[in-house]
C-alpha positions as CSV (number, residue, x, y, z in Angstrom):
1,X,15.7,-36.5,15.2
2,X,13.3,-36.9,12.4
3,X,9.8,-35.4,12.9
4,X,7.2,-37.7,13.5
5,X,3.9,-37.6,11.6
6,X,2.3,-35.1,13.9
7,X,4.7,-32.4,12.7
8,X,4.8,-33.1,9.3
9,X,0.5,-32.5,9.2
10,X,1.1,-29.1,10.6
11,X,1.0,-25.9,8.3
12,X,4.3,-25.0,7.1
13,X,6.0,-22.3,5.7
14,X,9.4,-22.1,3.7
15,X,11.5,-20.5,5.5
16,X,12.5,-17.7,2.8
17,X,9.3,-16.9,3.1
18,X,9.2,-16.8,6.5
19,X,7.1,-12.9,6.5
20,X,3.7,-15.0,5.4
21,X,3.3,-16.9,9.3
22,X,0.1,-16.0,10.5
23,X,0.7,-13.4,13.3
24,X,-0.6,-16.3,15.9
25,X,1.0,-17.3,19.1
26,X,2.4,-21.2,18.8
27,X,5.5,-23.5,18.4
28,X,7.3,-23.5,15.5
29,X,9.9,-26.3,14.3
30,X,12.2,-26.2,11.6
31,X,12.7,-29.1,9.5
32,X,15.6,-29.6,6.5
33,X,14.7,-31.4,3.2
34,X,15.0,-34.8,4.7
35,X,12.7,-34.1,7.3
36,X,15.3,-33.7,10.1
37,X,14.4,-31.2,13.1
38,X,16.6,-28.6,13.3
39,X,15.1,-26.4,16.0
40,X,11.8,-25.7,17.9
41,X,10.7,-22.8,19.5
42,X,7.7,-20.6,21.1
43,X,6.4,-17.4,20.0
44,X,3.7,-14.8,20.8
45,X,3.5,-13.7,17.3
46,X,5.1,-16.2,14.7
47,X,5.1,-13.5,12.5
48,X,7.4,-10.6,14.4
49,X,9.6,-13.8,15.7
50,X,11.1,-14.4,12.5
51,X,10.5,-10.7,10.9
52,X,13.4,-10.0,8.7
53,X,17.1,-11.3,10.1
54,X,16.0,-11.0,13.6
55,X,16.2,-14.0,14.6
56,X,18.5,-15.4,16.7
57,X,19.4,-18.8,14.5
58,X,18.5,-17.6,11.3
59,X,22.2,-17.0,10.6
60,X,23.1,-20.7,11.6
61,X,20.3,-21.8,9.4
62,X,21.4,-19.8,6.6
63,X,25.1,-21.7,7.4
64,X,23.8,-24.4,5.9
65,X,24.0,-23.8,2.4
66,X,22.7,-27.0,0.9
67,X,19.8,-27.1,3.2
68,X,16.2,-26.4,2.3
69,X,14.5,-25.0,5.4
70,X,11.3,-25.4,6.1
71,X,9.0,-23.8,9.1
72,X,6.0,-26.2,10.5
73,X,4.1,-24.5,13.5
74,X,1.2,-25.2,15.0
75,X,-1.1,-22.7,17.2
76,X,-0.6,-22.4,21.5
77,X,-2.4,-19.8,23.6
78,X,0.5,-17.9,24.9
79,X,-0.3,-19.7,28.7
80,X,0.9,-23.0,27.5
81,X,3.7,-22.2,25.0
82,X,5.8,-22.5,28.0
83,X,4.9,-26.3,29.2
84,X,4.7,-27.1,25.3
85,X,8.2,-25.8,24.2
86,X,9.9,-28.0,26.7
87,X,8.0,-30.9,26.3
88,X,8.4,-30.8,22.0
89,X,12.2,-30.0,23.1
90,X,12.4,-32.8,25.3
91,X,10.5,-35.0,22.1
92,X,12.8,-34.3,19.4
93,X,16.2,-33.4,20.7
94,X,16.7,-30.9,17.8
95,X,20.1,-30.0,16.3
96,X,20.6,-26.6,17.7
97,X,18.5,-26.3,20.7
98,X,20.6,-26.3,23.6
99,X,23.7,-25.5,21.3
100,X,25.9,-22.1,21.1
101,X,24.2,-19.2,19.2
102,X,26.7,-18.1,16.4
103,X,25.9,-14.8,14.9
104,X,27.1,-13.3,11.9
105,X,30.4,-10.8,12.5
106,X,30.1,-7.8,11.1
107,X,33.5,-5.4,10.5
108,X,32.4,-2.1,10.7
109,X,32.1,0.4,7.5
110,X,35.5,2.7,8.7
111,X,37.5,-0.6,9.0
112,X,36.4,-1.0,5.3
113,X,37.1,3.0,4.6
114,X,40.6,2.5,5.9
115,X,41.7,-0.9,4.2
116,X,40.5,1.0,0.7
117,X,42.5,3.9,1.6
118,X,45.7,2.1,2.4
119,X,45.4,0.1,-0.5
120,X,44.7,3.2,-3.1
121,X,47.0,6.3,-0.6
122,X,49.7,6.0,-3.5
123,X,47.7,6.2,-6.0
124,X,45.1,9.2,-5.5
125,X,44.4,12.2,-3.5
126,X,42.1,14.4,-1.4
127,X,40.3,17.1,-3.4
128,X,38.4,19.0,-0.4
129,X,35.3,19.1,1.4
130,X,31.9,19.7,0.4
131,X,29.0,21.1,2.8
132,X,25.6,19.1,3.0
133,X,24.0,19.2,-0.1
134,X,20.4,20.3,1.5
135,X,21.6,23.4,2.3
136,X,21.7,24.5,-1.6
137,X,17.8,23.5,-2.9
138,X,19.0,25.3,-6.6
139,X,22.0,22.6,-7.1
140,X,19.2,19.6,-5.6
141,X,16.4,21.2,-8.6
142,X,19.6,21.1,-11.3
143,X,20.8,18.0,-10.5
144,X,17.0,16.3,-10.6
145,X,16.9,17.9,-13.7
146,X,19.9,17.0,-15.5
147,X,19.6,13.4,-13.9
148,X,22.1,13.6,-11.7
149,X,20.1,12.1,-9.2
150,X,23.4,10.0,-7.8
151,X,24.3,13.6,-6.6
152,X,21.3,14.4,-4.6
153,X,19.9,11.0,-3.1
154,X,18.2,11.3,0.3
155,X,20.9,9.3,2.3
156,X,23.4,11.5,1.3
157,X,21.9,15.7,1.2
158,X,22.8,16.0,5.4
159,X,26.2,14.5,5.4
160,X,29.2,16.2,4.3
161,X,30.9,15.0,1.6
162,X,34.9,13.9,1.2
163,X,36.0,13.8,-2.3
164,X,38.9,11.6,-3.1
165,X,40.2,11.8,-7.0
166,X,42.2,8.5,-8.1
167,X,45.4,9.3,-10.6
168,X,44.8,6.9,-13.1
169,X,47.8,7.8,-14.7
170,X,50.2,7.4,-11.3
171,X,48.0,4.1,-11.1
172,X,48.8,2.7,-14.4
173,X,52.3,3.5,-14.4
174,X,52.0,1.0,-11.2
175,X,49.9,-1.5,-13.1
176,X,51.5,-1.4,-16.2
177,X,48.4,-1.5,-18.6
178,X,45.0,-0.1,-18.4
179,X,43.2,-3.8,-17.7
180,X,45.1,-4.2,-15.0
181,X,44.0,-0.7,-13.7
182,X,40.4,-2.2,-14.3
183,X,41.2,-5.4,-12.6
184,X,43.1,-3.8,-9.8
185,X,39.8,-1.0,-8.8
186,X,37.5,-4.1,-9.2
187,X,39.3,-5.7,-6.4
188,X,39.7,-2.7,-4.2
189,X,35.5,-1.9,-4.5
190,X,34.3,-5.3,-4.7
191,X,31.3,-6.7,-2.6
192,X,32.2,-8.1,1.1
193,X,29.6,-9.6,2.8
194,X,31.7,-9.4,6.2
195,X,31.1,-5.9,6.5
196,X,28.0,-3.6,7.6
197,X,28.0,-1.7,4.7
198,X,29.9,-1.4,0.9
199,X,31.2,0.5,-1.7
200,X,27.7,2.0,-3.0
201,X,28.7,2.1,-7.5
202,X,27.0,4.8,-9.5
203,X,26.9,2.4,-12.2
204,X,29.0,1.5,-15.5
205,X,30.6,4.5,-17.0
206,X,32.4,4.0,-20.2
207,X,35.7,5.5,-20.3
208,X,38.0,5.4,-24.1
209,X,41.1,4.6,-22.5
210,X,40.2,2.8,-19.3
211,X,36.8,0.7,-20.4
212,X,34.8,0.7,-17.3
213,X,35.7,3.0,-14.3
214,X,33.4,3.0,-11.2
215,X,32.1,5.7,-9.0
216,X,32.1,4.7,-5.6
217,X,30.4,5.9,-2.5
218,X,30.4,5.0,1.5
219,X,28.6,6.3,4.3
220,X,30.3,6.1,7.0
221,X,30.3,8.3,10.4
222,X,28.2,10.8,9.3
223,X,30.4,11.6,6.1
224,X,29.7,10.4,2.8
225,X,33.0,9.5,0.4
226,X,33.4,10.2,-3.1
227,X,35.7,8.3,-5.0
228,X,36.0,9.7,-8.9
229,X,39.1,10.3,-11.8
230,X,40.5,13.5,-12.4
231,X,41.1,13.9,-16.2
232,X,45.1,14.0,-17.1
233,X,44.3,17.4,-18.1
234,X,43.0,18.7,-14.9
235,X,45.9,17.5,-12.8
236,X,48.6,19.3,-14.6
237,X,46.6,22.4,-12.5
238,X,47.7,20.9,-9.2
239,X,50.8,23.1,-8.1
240,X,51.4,20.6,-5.1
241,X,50.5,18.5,-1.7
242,X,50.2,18.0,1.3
243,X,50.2,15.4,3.7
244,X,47.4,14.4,6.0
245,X,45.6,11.6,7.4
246,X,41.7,10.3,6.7
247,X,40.7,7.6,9.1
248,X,43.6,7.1,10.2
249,X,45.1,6.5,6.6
250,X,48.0,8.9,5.4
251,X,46.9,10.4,2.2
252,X,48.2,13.2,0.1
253,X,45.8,16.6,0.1
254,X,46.2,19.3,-3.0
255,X,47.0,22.3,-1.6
256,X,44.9,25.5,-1.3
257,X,46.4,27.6,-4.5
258,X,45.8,24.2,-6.3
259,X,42.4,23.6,-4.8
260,X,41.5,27.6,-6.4
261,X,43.2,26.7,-9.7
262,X,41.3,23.8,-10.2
263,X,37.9,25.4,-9.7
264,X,38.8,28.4,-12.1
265,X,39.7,25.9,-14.7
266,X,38.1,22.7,-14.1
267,X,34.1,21.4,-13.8
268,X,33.1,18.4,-11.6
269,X,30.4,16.1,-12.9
270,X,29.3,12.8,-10.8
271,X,32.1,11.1,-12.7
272,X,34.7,13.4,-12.0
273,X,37.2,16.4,-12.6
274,X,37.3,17.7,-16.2
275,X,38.6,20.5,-17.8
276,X,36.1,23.5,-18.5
277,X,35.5,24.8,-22.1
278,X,36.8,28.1,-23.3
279,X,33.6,28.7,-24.7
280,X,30.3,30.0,-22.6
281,X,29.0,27.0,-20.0
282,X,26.5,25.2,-21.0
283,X,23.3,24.6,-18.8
284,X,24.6,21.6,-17.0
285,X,28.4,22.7,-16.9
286,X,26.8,25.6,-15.1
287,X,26.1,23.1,-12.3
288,X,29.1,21.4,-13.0
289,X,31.5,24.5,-11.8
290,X,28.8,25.7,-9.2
291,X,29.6,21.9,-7.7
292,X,33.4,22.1,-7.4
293,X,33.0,26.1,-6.3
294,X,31.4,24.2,-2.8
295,X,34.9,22.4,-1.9
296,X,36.6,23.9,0.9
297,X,40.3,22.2,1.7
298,X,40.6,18.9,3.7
299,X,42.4,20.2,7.0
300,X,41.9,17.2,9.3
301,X,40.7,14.4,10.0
C-alpha cells in the first residue's frame, strides 16, 4: 500500500544512512522511491535497531537492487509501541510484514580455503609452518621498519602461519602462456560475496615475466595462509615431496632436507622465495633469511 500523507510528513532518514536515527523509541516504516510501504516496525531505540547489518530485513531490502529505500519514523513511548505497531500494520498492509525472513547465506572461510586448494593442489606446494609472529618483537621492529607492515599486521601476530608457494612455472606449462597464468590466479582469488571472509591481497606487485602476481592471505581457524611464488631459481633446491592433506585438500609438502636447503640458500620476502646473494646480506635481507629460518615442516593437518 502507498503511505498516506501522515507518513510522508514524518522525519525520514535514507536508509544507507540509517546510523543518523535519533536514538528515540518509535515506529519506523520503510518506503521505496514511489512511496510504497515496504515494512513497519517498533523500536526502543531507532538507532541500535538498525545499527550496522543487524537487522533482520535489511538483507531483503538490500535484494532489491533498483530500490531507493527510505526510513520515515515517528516517536512512541515504549508503552504504546505495542498497540501502535499493530494498528500501522493493520493500516498499511506492508510488503514484508507477515512474510518469511530471508537472510543472507554465508559459506564459511575453510569451505573457501579448500575450493582454492583443490583448484591450485597441482600447481603449488606447502613450504612449512611459521610460529606466531608476536613471539619475535625484533622481526615485528624490522619489518615496521623496512615497511613490511603486510608481515606484522595485528590480525595476524597470534596465529600461526601456513605458507603455500605456487610453481608458476608447473602452472604455466598448464596454461600455456603467462596471461593466462594471470587470468587463471585472478579467478582462483577473486572477491565472493557468498562467503564470510576472502582472499585478503597485499596489493599489486609487478613481476617481468608474469605482470601482476598477487599475494594472498586468509584467516581461517585460527591459522593464517600465505599464498606467494618461489623464484625458478629457488625450486631447483627442492630435493623432493611429500604428500599430505590441508583442509582436507591433498597437497604436495617439500621434504625436510629440502625445507633446510632452501633456508641456507634462499631469503623470503612478503612476496616470496628468492635466492640469497653470495655477497654479505644486506639490512633487510637480514630479516629476509631470519623469516624463512622460523619455518618448521608441515606434518599434519
Amino acid at each position: 500500500m502507498n503511505a498516506t500523507e501522515f507518513i510522508l510528513q514524518l522525519p525520514h532518514i535514507s536508509i544507507k544512512n540509517r546510523e543518523l536515527l535519533p536514538e528515540n523509541s518509535g515506529i519506523y516504516y520503510v518506503l521505496d522511491e514511489q512511496f510504497i510501504v515496504w515494512y513497519v516496525g517498533q523500536a526502543k531505540n531507532l538507532r541500535s535497531r538498525w545499527a550496522g547489518d543487524s537487522h533482520h530485513r535489511l538483507y531483503q531490502l538490500q535484494k532489491q537492487r533498483k530500490k531507493q529505500f527510505v526510513i520515515y519514523y515517528e516517536l512512541v513511548a515504549e508503552s504504546h509501541l505495542n498497540a501502535m505497531e499493530r494498528q500501522r500494520i493493520q493500516e498499511y498492509n506492508p510488503q514484508l510484514n507477515g512474510t518469511k525472513i530471508r537472510t543472507k547465506k554465508l559459506h564459511p572461510t575453510e569451505t573457501l580455503l579448500r575450493e582454492t586448494l583443490t583448484t591450485l593442489a597441482p600447481y603449488s606446494f606447502l613450504l612449512g609452518v611459521e610460529p606466531p609472529r608476536k613471539q619475535d618483537p625484533k622481526l615485528i621492529n624490522d619489518s615496521i621498519h623496512w615497511r613490511d607492515d603486510w608481515r606484522v599486521q595485528k590480525a595476524v601476530l597470534p596465529l600461526n602461519v601456513i605458507h603455500i608457494c605456487i610453481n608458476l612455472k608447473e602452472l604455466e606449462e598448464f596454461a600455456k602462456d603467462w596471461w593466462s597464468v594471470n587470468r587463471f590466479l585472478k579467478h582462483v582469488f577473486r572477491q565472493r560475496t557468498n562467503y564470510s571472509d576472502n582472499w585478503a591481497c597485499k596489493g599489486q606487485r609487478k613481476d617481468e615475466k608474469y605482470g601482476l602476481f598477487f599475494l594472498r592471505r586468509l584467516l581461517v581457524n585460527g591459522f593464517a595462509i600465505e599464498i606467494y611464488r618461489a623464484a625458478k631459481e629457488a625450486l631447483e633446491h627442492i630435493q623432493g615431496y611429500e604428500l599430505t592433506q590441508l583442509a582436507g585438500v591433498d597437497m604436495r609438502v617439500i621434504n625436510e632436507n629440502s625445507l633446510v636447503a632452501l633456508k641456507n640458500k634462499c631469503l623470503l620476502s612478503v612476496t616470496g622465495i628468492y635466492m640469497s646473494s653470495e655477497k654479505q646480506y644486506h639490512a633487510y635481507e637480514q630479516n629476509c633469511q631470519k623469516a624463512i629460518e622460523r619455518l618448521s615442516p608441515y606434518k599434519k593437518d
